[in-house]
C-alpha positions in Angstrom: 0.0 0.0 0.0 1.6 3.5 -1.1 2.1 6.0 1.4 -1.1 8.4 -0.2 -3.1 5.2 0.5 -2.2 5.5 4.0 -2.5 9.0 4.5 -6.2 8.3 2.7 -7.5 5.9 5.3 -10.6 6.7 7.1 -10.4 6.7 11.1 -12.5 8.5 14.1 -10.8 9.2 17.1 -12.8 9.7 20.3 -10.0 11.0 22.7 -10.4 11.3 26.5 -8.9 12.1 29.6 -9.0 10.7 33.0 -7.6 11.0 36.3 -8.6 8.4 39.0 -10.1 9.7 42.3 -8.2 10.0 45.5 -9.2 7.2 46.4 -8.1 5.0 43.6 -4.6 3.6 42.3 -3.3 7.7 41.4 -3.2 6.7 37.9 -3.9 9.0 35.1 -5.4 7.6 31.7 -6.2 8.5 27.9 -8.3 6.3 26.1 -9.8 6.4 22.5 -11.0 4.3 19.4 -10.1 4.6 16.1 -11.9 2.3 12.9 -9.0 1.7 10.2 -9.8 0.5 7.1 -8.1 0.2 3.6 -8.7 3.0 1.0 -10.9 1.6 -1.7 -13.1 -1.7 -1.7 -12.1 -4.5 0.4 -10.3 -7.4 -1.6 -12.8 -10.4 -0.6 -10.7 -12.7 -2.9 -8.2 -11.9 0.4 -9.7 -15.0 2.4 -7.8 -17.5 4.7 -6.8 -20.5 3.4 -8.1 -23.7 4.6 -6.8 -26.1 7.2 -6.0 -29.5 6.2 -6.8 -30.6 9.7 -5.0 -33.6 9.7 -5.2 -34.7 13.1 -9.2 -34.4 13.0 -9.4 -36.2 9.8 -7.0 -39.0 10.6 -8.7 -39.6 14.2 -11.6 -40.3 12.2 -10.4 -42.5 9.5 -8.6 -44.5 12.2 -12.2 -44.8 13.9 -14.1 -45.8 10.9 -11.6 -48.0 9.6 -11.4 -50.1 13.1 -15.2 -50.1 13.7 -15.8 -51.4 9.7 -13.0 -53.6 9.9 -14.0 -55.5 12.9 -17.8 -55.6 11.8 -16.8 -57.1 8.5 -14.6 -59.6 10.3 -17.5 -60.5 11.9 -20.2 -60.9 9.4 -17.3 -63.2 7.4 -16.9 -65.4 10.3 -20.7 -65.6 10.4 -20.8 -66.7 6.9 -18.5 -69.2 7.5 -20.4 -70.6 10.5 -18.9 -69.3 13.5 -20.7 -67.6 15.7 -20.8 -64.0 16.3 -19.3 -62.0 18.5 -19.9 -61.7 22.2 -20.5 -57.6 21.2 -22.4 -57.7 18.4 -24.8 -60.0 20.1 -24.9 -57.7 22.9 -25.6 -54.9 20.8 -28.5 -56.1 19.0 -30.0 -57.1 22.1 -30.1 -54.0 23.3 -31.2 -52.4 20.0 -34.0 -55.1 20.1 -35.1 -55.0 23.8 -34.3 -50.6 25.0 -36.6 -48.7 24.5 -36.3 -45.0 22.8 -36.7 -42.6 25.9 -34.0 -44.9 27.8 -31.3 -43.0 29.0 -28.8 -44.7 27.5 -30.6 -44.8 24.3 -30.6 -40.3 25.0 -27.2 -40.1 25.9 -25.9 -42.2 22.4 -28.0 -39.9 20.4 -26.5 -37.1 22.2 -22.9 -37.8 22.0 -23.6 -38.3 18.3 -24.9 -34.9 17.8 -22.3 -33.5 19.4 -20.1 -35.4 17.0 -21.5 -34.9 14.0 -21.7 -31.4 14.6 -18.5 -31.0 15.5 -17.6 -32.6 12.3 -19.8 -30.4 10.4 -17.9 -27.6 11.8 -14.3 -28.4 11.1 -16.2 -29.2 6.9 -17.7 -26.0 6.7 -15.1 -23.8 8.8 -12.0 -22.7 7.2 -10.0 -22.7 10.2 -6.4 -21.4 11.0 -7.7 -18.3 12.7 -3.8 -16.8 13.8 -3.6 -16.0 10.0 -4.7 -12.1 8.7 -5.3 -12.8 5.1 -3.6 -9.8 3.4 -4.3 -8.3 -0.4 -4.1 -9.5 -3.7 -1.3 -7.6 -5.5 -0.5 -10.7 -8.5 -2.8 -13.0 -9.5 -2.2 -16.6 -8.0 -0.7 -15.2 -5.2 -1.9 -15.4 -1.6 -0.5 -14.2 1.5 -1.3 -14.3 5.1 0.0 -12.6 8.0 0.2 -14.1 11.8 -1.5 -12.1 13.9 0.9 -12.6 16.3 3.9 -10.9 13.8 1.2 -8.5 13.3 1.4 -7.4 17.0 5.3 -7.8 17.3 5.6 -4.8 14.0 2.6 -2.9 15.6 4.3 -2.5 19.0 7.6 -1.8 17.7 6.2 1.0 15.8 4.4 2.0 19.0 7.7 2.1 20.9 9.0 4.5 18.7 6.8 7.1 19.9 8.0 9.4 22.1 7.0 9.3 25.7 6.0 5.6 25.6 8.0 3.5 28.3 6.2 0.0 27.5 3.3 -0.7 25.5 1.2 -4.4 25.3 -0.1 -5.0 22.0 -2.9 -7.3 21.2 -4.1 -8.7 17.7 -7.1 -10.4 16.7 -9.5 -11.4 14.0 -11.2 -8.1 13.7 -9.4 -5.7 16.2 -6.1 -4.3 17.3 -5.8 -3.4 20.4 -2.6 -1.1 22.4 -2.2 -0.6 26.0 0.5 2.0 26.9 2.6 3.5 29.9 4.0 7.2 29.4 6.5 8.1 31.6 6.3 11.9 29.9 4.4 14.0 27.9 0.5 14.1 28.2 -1.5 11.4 27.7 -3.6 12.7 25.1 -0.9 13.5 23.2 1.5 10.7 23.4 -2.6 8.6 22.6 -2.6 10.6 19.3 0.7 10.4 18.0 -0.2 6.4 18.9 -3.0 6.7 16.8 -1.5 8.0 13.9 1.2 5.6 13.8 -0.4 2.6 14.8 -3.1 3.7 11.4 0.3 4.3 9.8 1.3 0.3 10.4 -2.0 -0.9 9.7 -1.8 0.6 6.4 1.6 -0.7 5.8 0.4 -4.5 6.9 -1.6 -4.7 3.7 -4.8 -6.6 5.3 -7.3 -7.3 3.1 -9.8 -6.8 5.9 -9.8 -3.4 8.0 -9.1 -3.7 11.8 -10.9 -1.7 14.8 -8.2 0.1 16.3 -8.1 0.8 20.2 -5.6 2.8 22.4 -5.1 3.3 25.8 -2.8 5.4 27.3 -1.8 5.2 31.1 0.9 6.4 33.8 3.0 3.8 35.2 2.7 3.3 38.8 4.7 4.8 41.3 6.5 2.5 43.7 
């Protein structure tokens, strides 16, 4: 993203300024909110990519495949005139003798739901949800960003501001979030130059999707 393209983002900034009672811990405060997002349309061809979910699908196949491969033992054995197994006969006596509302018969059906909806979830989900999808600049191309790399540039761009001692940086799927200690300066001012150069490093991320920006700015504690 070019430099105009930054300086073209849209933000609002609702600045305030605090100081806790008597009373309280003596700390001073600065808060506001900012909403960053890209200059232009959003690139919706910028999604995550999918998870392969390996472990989910081999703990399945491993399930299926033991359960099918013991019943069709079974039914061989059966064929040729053995008699069944101890659990299959148990099972189909208790298919043939419970009755619906038994609780056993509830708490199966349950855990089956539970199941198959958890399935249903991982097939319909694309998953890996540390990974900010970021624009399209070539066809063919996609990158991602960890959100928690995201955080790591964001802060040290936040550090770089004068009159910051330490800041925390969070990063999630939709929202970026700064808390800060000044050690100098006022708070509303050391919370606006954060604000402009924490938009500055969203811009220069290259997200595909907007975040909602929050700062807060605070004194450190006196010991």
């Amino acid at each position: 993203m070019s430099d105009d393209e930054a300086r073209g983002a849209d933000t609002a900034r609702l600045p305030t300024l605090e100081k806790a009672p008597g009373g309280g811990d003596g700390l001073e405060q600065s808060g506001s909110a900012a909403d960053y997002a890209p200059t232009g349309e959003d690139d919706h061809s910028g999604k995550r990519p999918w998870s392969v979910r390996r472990v989910p699908a081999a703990l399945v196949a491993l399930v299926l495949l033991g359960a099918l491969g013991l019943l069709l033992y079974d039914v061989a054995a059966v064929r040729a005139g053995r008699p069944a197994m101890a659990w299959r006969i148990w099972l189909a006596h208790q298919l043939a003798t419970r009755h619906l509302d038994s609780p056993w018969v509830l708490a199966a059906a349950a855990v089956a739901v539970v199941l198959g909806g958890w399935l249903l979830v991982l097939a319909l989900t694309p998953g890996l949800r540390e990974l900010l999808p970021m624009r399209r600049t070539a066809p063919g191309v996609r990158a991602c960003l960890d959100r928690s790399a995201a955080a790591l540039v964001l802060r040290d761009r936040a550090m770089e501001v004068a009159g910051v001692q330490s800041v925390r940086m969070t990063v999630g799927r939709r929202k970026a979030r700064a808390r800060a200690f000044a050690h100098f300066r006022e708070l509303d001012e050391v919370r606006g130059d954060l604000d402009r150069a924490l938009g500055d490093g969203l811009a220069q991320l290259g997200l595909a999707h907007g975040l909602h920006l929050t700062v807060e700015v605070r004194r450190p504690k006196k010991g």
